[in-house]
Backbone and ligand atoms as CSV (ligand in chain L), in Angstrom:
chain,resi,resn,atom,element,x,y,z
A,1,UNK,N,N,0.848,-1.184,0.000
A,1,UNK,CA,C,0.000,0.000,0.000
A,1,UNK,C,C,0.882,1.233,0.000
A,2,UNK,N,N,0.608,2.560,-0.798
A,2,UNK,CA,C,0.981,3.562,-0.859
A,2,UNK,C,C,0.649,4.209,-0.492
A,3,UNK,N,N,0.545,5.356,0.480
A,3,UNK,CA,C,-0.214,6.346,0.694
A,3,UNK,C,C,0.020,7.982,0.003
A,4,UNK,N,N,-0.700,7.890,-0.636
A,4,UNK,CA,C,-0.522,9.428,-1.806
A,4,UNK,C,C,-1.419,10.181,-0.977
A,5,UNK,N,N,-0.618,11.017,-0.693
A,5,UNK,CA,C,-1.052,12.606,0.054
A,5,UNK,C,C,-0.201,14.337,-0.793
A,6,UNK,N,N,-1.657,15.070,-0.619
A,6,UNK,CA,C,-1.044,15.676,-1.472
A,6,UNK,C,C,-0.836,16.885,-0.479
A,7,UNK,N,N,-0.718,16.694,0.724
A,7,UNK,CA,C,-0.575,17.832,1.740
A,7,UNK,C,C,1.418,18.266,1.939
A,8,UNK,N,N,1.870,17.040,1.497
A,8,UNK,CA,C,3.399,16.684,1.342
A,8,UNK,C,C,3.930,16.606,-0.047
A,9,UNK,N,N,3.290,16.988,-1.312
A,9,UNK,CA,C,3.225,16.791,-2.410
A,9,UNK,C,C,3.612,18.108,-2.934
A,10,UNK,N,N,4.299,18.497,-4.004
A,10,UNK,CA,C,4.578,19.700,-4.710
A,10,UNK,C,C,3.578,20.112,-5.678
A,11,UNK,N,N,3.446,20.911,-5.466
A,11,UNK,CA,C,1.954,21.634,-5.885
A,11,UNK,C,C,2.406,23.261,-6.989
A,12,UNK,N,N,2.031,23.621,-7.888
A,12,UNK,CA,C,1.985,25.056,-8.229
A,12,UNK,C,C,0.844,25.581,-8.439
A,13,UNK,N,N,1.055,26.912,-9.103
A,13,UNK,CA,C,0.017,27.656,-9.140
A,13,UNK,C,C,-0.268,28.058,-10.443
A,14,UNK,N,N,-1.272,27.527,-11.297
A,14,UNK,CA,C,-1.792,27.843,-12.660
A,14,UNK,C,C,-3.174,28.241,-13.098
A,15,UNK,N,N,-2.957,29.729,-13.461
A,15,UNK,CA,C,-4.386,30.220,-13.606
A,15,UNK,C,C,-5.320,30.014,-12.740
A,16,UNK,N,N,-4.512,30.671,-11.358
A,16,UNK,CA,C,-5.650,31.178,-9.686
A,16,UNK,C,C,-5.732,29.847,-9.704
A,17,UNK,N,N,-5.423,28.445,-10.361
A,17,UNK,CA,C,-5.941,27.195,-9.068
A,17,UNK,C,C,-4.608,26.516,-8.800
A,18,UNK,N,N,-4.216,25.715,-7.498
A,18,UNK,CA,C,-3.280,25.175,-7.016
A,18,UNK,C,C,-3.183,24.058,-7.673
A,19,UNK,N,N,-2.555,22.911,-8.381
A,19,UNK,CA,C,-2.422,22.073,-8.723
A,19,UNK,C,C,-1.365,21.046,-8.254
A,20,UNK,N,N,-1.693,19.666,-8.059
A,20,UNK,CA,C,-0.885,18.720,-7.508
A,20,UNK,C,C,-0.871,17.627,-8.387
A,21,UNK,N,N,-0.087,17.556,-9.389
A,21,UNK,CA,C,-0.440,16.601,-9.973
A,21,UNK,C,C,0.598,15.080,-9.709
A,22,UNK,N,N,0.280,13.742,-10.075
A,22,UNK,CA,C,0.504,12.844,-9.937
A,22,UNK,C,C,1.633,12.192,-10.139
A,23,UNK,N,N,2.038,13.089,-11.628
A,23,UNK,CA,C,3.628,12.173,-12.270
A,23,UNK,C,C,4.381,12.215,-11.126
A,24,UNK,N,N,4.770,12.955,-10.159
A,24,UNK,CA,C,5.188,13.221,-9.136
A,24,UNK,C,C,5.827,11.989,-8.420
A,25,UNK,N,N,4.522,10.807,-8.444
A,25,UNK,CA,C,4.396,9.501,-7.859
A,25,UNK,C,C,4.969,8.677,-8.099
A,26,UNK,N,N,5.978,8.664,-9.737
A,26,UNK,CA,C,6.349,7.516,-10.408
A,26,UNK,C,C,5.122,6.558,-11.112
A,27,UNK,N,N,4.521,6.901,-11.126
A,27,UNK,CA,C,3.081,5.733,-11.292
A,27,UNK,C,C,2.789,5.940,-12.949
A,28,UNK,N,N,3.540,6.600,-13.443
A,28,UNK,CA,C,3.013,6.469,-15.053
A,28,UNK,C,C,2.638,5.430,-15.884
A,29,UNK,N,N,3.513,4.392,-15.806
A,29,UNK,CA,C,4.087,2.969,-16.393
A,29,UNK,C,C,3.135,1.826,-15.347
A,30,UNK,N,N,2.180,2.461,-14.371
A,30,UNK,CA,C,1.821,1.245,-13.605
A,30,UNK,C,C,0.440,1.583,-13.265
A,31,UNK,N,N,-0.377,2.778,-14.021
A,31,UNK,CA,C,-1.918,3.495,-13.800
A,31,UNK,C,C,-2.419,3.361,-15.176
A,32,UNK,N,N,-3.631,2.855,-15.190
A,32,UNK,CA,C,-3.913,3.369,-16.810
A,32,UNK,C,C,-4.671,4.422,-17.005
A,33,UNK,N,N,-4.185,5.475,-15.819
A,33,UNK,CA,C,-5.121,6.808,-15.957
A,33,UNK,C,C,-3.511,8.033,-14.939
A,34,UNK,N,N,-4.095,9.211,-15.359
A,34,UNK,CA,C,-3.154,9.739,-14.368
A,34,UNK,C,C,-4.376,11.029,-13.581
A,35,UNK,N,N,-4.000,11.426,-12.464
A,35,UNK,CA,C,-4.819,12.069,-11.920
A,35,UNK,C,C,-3.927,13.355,-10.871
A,36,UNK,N,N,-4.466,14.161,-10.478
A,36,UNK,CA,C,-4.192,15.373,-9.941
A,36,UNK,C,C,-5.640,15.690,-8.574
A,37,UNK,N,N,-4.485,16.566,-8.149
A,37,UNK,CA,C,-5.669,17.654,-6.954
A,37,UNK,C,C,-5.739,19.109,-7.624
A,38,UNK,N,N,-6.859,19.619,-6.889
A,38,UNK,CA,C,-6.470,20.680,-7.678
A,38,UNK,C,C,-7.432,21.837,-6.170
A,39,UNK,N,N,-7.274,23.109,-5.731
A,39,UNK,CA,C,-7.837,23.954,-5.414
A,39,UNK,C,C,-8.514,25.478,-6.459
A,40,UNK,N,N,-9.572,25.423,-5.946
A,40,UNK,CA,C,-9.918,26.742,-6.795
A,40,UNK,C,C,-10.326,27.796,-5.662
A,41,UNK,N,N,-9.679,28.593,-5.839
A,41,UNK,CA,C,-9.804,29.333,-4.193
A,41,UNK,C,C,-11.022,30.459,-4.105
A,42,UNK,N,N,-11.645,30.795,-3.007
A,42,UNK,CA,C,-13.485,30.755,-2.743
A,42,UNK,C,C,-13.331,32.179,-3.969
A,43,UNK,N,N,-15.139,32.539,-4.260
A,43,UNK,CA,C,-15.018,33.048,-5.583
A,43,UNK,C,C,-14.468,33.430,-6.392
A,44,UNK,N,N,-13.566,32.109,-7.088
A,44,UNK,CA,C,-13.117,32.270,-7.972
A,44,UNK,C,C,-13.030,31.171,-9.210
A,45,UNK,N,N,-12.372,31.015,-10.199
A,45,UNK,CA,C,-12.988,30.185,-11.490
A,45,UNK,C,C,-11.365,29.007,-12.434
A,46,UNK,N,N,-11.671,28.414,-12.242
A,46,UNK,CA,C,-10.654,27.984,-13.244
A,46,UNK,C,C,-10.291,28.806,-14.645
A,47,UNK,N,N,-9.858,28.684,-15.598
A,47,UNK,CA,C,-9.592,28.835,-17.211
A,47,UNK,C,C,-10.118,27.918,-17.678
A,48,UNK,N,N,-11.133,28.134,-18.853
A,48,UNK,CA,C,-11.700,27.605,-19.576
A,48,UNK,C,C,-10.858,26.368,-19.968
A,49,UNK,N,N,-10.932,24.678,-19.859
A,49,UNK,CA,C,-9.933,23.850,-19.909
A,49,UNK,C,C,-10.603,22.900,-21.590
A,50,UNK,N,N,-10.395,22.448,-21.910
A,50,UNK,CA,C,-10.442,21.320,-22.875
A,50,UNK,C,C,-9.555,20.275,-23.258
A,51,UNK,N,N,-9.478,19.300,-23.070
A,51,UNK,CA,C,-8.346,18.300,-23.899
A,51,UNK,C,C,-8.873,16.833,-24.385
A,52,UNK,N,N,-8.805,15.714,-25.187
A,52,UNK,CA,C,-9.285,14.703,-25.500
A,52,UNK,C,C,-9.398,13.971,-24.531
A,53,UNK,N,N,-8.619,13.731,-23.424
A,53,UNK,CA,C,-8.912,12.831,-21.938
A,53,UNK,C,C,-10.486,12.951,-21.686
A,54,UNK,N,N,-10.746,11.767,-20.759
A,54,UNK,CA,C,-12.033,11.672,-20.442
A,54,UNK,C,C,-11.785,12.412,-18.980
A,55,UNK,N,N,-12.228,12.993,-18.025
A,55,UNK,CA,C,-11.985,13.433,-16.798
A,55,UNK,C,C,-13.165,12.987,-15.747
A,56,UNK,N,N,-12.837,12.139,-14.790
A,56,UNK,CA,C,-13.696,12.104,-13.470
A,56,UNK,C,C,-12.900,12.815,-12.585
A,57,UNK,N,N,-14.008,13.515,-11.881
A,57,UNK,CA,C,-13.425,14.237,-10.580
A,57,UNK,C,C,-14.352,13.596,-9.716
A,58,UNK,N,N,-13.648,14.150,-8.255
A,58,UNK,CA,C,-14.601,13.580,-6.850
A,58,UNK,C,C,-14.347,15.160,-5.805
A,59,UNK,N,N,-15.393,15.442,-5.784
A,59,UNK,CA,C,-15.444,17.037,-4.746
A,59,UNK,C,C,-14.922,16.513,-3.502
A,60,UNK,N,N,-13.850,16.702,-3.331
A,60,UNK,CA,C,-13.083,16.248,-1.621
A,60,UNK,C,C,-13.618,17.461,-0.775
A,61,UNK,N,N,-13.673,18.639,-0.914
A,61,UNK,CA,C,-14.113,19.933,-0.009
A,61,UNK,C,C,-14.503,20.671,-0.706
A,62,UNK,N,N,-15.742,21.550,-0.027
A,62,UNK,CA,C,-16.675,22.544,-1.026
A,62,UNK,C,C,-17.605,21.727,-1.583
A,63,UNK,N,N,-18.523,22.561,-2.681
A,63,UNK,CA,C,-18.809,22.938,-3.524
A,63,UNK,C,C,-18.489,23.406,-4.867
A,64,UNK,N,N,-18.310,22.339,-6.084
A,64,UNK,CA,C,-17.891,22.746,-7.020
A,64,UNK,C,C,-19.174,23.211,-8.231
A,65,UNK,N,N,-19.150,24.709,-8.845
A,65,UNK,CA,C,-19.666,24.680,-9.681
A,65,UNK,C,C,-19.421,23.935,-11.637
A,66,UNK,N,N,-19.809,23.168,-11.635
A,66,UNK,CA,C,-19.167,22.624,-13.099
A,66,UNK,C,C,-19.564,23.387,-14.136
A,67,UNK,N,N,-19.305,24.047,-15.272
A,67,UNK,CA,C,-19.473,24.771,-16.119
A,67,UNK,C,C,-19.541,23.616,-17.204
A,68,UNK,N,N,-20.595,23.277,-18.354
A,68,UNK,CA,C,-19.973,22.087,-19.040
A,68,UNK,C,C,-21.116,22.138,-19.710
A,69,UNK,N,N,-21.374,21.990,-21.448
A,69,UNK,CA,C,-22.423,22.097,-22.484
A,69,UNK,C,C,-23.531,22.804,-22.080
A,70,UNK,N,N,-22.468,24.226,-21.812
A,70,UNK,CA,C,-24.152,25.743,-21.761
A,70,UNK,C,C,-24.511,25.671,-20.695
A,71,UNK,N,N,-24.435,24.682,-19.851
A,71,UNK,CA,C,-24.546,24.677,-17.836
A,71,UNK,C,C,-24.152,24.679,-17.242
A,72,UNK,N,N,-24.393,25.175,-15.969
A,72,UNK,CA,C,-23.747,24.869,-15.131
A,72,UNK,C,C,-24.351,24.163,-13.831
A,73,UNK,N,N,-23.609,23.408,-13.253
A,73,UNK,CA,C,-24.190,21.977,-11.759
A,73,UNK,C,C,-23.752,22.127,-11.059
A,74,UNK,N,N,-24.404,22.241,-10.053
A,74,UNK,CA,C,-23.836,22.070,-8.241
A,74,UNK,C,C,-23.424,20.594,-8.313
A,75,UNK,N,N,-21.658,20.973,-7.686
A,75,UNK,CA,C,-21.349,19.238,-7.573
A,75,UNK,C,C,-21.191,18.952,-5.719
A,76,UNK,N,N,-21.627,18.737,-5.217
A,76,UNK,CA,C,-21.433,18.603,-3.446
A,76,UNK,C,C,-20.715,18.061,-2.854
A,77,UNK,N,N,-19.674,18.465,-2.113
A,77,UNK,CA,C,-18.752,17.535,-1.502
A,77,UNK,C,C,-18.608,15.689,-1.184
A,78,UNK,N,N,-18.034,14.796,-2.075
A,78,UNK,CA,C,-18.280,13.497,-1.788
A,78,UNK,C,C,-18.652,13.522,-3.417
A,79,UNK,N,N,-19.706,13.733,-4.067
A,79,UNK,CA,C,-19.923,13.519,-5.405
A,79,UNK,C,C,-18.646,13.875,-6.381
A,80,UNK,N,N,-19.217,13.220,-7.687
A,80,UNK,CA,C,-18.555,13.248,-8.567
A,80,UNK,C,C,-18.900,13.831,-10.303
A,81,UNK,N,N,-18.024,14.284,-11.220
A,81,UNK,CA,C,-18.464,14.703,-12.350
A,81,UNK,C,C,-17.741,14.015,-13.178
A,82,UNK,N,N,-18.648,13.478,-14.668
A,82,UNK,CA,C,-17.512,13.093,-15.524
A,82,UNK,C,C,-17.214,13.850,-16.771
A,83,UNK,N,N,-16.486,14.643,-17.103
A,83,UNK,CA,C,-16.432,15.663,-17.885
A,83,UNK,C,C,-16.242,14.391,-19.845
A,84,UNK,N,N,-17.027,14.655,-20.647
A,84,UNK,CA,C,-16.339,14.071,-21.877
A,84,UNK,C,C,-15.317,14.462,-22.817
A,85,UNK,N,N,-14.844,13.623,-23.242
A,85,UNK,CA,C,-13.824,13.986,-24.467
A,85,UNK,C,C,-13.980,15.246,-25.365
A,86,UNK,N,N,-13.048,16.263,-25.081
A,86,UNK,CA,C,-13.605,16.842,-26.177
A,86,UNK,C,C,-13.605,18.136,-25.537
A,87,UNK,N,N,-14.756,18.112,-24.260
A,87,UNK,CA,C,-16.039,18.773,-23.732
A,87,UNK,C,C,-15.086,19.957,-23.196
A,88,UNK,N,N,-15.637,21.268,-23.617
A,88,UNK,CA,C,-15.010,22.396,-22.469
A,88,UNK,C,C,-15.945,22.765,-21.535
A,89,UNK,N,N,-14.636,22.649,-20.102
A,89,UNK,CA,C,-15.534,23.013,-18.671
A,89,UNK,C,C,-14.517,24.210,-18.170
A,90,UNK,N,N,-15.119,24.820,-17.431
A,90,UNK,CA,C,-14.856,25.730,-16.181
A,90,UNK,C,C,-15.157,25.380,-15.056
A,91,UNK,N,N,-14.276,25.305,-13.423
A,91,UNK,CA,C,-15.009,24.655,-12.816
A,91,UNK,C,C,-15.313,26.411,-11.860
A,92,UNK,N,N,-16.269,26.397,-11.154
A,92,UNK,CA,C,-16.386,27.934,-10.629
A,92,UNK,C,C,-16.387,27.188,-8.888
A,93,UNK,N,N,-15.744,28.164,-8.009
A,93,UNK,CA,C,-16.162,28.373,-6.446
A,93,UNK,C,C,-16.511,29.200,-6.017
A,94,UNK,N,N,-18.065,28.763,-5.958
A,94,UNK,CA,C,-18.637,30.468,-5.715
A,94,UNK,C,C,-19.032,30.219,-4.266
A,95,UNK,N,N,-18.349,29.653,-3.746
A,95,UNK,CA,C,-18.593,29.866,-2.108
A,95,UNK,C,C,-17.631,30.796,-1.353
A,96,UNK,N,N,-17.685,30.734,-0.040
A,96,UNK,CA,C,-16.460,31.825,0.568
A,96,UNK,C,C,-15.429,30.481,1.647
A,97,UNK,N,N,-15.265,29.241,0.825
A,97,UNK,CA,C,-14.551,28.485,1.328
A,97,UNK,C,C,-13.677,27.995,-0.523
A,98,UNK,N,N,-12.621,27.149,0.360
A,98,UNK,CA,C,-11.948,26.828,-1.119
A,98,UNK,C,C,-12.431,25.339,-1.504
A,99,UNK,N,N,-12.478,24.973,-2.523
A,99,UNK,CA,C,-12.839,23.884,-3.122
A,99,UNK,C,C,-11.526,23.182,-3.877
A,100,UNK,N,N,-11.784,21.976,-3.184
A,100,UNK,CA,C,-10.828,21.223,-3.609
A,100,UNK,C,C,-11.011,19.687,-4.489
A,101,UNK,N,N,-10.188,19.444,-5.093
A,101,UNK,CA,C,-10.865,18.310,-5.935
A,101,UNK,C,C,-10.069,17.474,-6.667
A,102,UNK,N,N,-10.298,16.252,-6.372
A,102,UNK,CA,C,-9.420,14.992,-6.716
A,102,UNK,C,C,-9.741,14.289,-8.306
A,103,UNK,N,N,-8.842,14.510,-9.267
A,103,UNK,CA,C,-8.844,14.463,-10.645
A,103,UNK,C,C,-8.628,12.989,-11.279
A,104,UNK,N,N,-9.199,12.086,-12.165
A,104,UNK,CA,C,-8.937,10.972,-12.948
A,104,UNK,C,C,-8.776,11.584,-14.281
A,105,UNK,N,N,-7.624,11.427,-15.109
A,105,UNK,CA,C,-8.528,11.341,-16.618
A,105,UNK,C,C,-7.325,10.579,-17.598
A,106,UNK,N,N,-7.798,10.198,-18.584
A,106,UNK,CA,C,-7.335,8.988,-19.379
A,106,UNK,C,C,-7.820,9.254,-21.119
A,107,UNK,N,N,-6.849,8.663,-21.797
A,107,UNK,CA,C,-7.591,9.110,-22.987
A,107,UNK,C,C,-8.881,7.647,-23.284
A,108,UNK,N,N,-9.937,7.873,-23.944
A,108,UNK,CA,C,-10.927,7.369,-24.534
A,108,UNK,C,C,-10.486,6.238,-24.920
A,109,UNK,N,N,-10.827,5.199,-24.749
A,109,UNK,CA,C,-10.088,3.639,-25.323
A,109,UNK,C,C,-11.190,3.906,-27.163
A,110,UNK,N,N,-10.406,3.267,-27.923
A,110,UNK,CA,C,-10.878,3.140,-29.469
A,110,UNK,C,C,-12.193,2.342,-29.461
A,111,UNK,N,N,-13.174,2.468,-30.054
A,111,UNK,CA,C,-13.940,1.799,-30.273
A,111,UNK,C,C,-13.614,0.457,-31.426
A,112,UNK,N,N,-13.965,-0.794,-31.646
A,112,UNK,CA,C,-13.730,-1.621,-31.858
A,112,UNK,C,C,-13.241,-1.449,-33.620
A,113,UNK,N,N,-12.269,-1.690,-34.031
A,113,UNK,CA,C,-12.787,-1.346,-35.823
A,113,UNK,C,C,-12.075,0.404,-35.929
A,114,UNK,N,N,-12.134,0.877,-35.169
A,114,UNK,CA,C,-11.802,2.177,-35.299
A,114,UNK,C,C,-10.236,2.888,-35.998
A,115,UNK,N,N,-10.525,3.288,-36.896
A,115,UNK,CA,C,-8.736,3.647,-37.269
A,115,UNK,C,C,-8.720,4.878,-36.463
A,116,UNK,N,N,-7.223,4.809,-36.852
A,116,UNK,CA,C,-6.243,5.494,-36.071
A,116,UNK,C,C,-4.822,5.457,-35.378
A,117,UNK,N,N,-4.082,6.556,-35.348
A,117,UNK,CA,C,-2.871,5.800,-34.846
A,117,UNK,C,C,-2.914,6.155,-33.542
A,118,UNK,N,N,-3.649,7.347,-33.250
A,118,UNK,CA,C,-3.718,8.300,-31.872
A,118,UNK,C,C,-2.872,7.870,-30.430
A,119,UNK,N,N,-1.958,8.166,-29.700
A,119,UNK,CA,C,-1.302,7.309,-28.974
A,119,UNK,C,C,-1.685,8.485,-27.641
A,120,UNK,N,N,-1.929,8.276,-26.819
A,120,UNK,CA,C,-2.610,8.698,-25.468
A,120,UNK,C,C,-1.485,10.043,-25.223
A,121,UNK,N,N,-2.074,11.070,-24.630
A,121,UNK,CA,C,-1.066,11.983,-24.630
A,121,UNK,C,C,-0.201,11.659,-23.529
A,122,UNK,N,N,1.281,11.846,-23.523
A,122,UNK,CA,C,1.763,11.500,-22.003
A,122,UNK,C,C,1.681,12.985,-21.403
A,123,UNK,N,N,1.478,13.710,-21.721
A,123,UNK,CA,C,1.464,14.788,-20.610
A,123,UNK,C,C,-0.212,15.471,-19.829
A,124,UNK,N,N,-1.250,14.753,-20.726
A,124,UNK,CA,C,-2.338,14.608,-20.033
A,124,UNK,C,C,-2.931,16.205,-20.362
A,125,UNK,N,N,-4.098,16.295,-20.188
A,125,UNK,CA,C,-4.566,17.783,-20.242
A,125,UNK,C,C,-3.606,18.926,-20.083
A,126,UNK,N,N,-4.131,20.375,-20.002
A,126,UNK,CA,C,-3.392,21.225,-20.457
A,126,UNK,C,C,-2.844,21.410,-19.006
A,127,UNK,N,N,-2.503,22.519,-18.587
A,127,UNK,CA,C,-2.430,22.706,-17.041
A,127,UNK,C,C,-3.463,22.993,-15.876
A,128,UNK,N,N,-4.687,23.670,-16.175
A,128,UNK,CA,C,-5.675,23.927,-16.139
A,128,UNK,C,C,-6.469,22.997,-15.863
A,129,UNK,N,N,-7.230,22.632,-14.857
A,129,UNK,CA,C,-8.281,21.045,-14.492
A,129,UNK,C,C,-9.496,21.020,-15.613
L,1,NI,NI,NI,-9.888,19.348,-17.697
């Protein structure tokens, strides 16, 4: 067992949200997904993000607003969102606490028959959750 904590973890700061991401771990070669933390600190908004990865998040603290096809969703602490391929989100904290949030994302496995050479990005979405 490993214990991944990101309170001991190197973290920066990209476009107002804190980010912790995973490569950190060594775990590239042994996850078939890579994942991050991320803070968005109280009213305030991510950067508009997009990349081909599929993205699940899980609201560890707060209230996350999800921005995502013309809407936006209350996500509640403990729940989860799955953002699609493709899809551009914003995530917003419009509370007066910070929101924090534990990241999956992976590229899209091929559908059966499907061409292509597409090879998974190794550096994963942009910087931005
Ligand atoms: Ni994203």
């Amino acid at each position: 067992m490993r214990h991944l904590t990101g309170e001991t973890a190197e973290s920066y700061v990209t476009g107002g949200v804190d980010v912790t991401r995973w490569e950190q771990f060594g775990l590239a070669d042994t996850l078939p997904f890579q994942a991050m933390w991320y803070s968005v600190p109280p009213r305030s908004s991510s950067p508009t993000d997009r990349h081909p990865e599929l993205e699940l998040s899980v609201v560890v603290d707060g209230t996350a607003a999800v921005e995502a096809g013309g809407r936006v969703t209350e996500v509640a602490q403990g729940s989860c969102f799955l953002l699609d391929s493709d899809e551009p989100h914003v995530i917003h904290n419009r509370s007066d606490t910070p929101l924090r949030v534990f990241t999956t994302f992976w590229m899209p496995r091929r559908t059966a028959g499907a061409a292509g050479t597409a090879e998974a990005a190794a550096t994963g979405p942009g910087d931005a959750p």
